[in-house]
C-alpha positions as CSV (number, residue, x, y, z in Angstrom):
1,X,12.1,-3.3,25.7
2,X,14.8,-1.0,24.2
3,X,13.3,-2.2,20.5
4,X,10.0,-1.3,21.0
5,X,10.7,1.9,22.5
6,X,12.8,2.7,19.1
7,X,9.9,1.2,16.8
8,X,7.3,3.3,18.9
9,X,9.4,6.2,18.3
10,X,10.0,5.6,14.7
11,X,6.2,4.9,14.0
12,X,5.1,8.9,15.6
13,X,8.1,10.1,13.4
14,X,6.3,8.7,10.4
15,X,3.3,9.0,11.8
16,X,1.9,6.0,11.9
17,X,-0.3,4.2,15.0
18,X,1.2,1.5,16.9
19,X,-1.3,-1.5,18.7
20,X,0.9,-3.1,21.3
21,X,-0.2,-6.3,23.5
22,X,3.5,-6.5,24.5
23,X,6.1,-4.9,23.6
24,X,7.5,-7.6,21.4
25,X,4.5,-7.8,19.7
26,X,4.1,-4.5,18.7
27,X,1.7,-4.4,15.6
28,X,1.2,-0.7,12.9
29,X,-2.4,0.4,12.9
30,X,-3.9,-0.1,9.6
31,X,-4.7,3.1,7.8
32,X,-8.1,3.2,6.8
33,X,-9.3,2.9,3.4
34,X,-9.1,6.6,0.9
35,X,-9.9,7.4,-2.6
36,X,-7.3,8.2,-5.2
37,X,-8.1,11.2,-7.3
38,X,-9.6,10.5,-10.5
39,X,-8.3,11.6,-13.6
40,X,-10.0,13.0,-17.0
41,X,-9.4,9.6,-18.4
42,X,-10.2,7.2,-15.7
43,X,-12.9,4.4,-16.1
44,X,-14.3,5.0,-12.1
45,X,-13.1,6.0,-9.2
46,X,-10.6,3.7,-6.7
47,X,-10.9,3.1,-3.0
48,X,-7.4,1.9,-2.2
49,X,-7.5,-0.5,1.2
50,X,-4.2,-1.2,3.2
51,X,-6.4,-3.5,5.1
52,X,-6.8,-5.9,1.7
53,X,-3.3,-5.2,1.0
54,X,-1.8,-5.8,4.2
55,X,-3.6,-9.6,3.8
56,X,-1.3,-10.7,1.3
57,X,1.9,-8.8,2.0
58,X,4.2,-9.5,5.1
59,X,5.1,-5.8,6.0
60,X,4.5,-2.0,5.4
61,X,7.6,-2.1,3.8
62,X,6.9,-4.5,1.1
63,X,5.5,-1.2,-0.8
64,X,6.5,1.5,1.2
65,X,9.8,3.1,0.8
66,X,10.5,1.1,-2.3
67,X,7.4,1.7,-4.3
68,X,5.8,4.4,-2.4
69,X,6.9,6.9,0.2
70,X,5.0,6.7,3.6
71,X,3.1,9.8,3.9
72,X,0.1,9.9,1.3
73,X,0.9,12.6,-1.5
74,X,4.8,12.9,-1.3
75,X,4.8,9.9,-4.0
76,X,4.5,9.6,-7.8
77,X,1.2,10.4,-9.2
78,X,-0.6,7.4,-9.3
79,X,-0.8,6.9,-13.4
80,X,-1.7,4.3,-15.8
81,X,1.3,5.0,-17.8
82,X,3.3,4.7,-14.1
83,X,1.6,1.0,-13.9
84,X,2.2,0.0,-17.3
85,X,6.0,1.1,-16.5
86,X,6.2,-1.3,-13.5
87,X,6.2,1.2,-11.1
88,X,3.6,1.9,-8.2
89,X,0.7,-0.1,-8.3
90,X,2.1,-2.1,-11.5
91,X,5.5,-3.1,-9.9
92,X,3.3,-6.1,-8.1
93,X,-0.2,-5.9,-10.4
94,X,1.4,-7.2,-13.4
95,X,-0.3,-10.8,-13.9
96,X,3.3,-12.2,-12.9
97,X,4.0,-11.4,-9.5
98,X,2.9,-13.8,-6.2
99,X,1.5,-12.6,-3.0
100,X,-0.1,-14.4,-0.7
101,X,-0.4,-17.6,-2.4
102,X,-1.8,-16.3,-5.8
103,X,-0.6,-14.2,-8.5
104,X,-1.5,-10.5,-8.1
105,X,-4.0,-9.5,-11.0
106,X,-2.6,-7.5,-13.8
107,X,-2.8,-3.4,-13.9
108,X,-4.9,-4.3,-17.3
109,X,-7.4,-5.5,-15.1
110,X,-9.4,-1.7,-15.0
111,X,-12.8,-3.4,-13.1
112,X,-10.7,-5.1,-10.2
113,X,-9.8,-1.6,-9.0
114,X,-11.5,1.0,-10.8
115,X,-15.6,1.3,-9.6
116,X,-18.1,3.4,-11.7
């Protein structure tokens, strides 16, 4: 009981929705899907979904906090340049790296993410 009391804490400090059936089985809220400003130079536009992400990774944390900070728009500008350096989106999207079973496609891979 103590635990889930701290995680529910926790998750209104960050923010973040909490679905509980018990409270060992607490579960985070999905954030739903937003688009990514476009810049001058971008082939289309990007709808970034945790809910497809959150399919191959086993927790928040797998890109939060590491990659990304948890509240939208306190992170790195989301850059090809950034990608091509390994970080944000390209630390895992680098034709390389395995998540859920299959290796994630490569930043280089404009129409996977990027919609006209």
């Amino acid at each position: 009981m103590r635990t889930a009391a701290i995680v529910g804490l926790l998750a209104v400090g960050l923010g973040i929705g909490l679905v509980t059936g018990s409270p060992s089985a607490a579960q985070v809220k999905v954030p739903p899907d937003f688009t990514m400003d476009r810049a001058d130079s971008s082939p289309g536009e990007v709808t970034f979904s945790h809910e497809k992400h959150r399919a191959k990774v086993d927790k928040c944390t797998t890109c939060h906090m590491k990659h990304f900070k948890m509240k939208r728009g306190q992170s790195e500008k989301v850059t090809l340049l950034a990608k091509q350096e390994g970080k944000l989106c390209g630390a895992c999207h680098d034709g390389k790296t395995t998540m859920g079973g299959a290796v994630v496609f490569a930043a280089d891979q404009c129409d996977s993410c990027h919609r006209n």
